[in-house]
C-alpha positions as MATLAB code, in Angstrom:
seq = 'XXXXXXXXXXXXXXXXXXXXXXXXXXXXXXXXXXXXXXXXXXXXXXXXXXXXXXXXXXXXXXXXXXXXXXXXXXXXXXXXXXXXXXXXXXXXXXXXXXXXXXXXXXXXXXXXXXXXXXXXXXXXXXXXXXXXXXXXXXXXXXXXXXXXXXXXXXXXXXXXXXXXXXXXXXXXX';
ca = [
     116.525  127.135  125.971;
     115.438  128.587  129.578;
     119.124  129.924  130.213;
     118.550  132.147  126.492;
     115.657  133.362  128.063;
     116.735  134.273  131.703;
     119.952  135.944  131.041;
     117.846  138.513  128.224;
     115.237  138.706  131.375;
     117.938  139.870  133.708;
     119.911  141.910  132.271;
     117.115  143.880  129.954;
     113.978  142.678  131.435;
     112.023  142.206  128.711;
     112.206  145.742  127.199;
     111.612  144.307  123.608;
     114.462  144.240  122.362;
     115.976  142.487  119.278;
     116.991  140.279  121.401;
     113.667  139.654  123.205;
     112.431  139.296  120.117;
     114.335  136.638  118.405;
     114.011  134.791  121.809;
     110.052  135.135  121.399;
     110.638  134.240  117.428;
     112.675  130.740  118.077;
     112.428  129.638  122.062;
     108.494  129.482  122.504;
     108.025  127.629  119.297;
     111.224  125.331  120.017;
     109.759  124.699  123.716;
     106.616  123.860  122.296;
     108.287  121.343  119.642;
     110.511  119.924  122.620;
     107.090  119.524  124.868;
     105.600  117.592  121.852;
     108.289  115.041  120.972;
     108.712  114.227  125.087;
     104.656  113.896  124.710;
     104.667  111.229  121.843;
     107.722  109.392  123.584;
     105.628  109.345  126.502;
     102.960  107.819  124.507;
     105.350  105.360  122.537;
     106.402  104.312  125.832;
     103.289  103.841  127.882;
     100.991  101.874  124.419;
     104.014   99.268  124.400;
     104.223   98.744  128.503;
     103.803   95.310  130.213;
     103.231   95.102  133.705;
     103.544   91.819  134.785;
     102.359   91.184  138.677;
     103.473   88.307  139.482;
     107.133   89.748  138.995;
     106.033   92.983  140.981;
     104.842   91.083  143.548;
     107.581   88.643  143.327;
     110.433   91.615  143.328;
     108.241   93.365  146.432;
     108.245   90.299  148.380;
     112.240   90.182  147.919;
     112.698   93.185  149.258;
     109.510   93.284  151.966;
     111.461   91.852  154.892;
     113.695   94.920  154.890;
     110.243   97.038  154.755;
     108.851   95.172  157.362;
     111.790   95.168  160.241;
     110.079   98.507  162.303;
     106.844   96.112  162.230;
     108.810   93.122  163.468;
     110.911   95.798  166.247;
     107.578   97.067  167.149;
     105.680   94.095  167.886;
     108.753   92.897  169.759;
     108.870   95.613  171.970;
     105.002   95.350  172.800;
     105.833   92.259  173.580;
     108.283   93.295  176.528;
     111.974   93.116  174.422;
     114.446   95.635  174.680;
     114.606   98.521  171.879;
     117.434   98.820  171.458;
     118.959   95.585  171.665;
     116.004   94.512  169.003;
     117.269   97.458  166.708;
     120.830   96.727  166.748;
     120.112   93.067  166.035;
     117.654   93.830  163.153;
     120.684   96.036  161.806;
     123.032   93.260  162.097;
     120.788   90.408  160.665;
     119.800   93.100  158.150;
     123.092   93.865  156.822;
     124.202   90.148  156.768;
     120.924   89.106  155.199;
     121.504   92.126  151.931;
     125.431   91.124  151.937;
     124.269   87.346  151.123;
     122.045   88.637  148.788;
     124.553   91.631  147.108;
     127.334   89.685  147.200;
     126.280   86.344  146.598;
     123.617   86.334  144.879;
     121.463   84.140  147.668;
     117.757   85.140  147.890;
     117.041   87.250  150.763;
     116.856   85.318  154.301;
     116.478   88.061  156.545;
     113.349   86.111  157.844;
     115.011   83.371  158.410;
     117.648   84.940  160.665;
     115.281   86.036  162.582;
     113.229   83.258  163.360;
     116.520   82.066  164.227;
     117.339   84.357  166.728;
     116.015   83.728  170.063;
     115.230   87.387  170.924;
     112.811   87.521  168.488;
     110.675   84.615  170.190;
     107.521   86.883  170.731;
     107.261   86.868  166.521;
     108.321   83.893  165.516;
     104.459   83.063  165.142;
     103.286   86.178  164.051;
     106.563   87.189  161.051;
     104.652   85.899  158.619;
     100.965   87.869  159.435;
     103.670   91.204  159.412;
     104.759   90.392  155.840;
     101.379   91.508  154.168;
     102.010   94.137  151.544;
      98.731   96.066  152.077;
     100.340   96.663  155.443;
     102.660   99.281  153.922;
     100.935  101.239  151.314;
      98.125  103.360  153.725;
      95.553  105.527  151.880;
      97.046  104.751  148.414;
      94.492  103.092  147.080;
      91.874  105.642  147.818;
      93.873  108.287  147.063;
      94.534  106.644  143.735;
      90.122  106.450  143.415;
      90.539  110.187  144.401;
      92.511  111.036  142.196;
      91.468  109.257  138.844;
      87.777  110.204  139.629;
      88.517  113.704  140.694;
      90.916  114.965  138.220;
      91.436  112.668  135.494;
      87.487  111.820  134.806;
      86.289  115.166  134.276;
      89.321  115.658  131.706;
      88.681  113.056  129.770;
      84.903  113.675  129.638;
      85.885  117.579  128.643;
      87.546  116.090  125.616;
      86.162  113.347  124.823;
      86.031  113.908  120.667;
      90.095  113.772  121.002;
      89.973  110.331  122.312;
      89.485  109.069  118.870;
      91.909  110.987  116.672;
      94.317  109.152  115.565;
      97.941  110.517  116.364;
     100.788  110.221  113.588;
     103.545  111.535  115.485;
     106.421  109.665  114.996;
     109.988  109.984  117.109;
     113.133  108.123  115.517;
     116.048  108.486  117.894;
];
């Protein structure tokens, strides 16, 4: 639909033309049917979605040691280790740690290689105190407050009467 309309634009720049004109008669409307049917799947999809936290948080703390290796290379290096050693064996135990998991379907040790590793010894105590998820998601939740009560809120107030229509759209694929 948008290329029908851009090549008429550029080569007779909208000098209403028969051509301008059937693209007036049959895009708009068609756009407007296309934005309508993406709307209801959005609906169908969103009134018949589960979120289940305990497999968020589950699949988050699989994947949180990865997140959490600049914390662990940080507090290492406060602690008096080398950089760049630290970072080349976070790589290592990194890559070996996702290979288990990729290849053999092990859960995710990366952790554990790491409280293995000597180097490491300044965090051994602390790995677990670097793991907390709220430690990697900054100003999201207030920006999430922000957001709902700053923009949403006053949209849904504004039409309120239309949150109680019923909507018989239907979309068989």
């Amino acid at each position: 639909l948008p290329s029908m309309a851009a090549q008429t634009h550029s080569n007779q720049w909208f000098e209403r033309t028969l051509d301008d004109s059937a693209i007036r008669r049959i895009m708009l409307p068609e756009a407007f049917l296309a934005t309508d049917v993406v709307i209801t799947l959005l609906q169908n999809i969103s009134e018949g979605l589960h979120v289940w936290p305990k497999v968020i948080r589950s699949r988050i703390m699989a994947e949180l040691p990865f997140m959490a290796t600049e914390n662990i290379l940080m507090a290492c290096v406060q602690a008096g280790g080398d950089r760049q050693e630290l970072h080349e064996l976070i790589r290592l135990h990194s890559m070996e740690a996702g290979m288990a998991v990729k290849n053999d379907g092990k859960p995710n040790d990366l952790l554990e290689r790491i409280k293995m590793d000597d180097k490491f010894k300044a965090v051994h105590d602390k790995v677990d105190s670097l793991l907390d998820p709220s430690l990697f998601i900054g100003r999201c939740p207030q920006q999430v407050e922000e957001f709902l009560s700053d923009c949403v809120q006053p949209i849904l107030e504004e039409h309120q009467e239309l949150l109680g229509v019923e909507n018989k759209d239907e979309v068989n694929v």
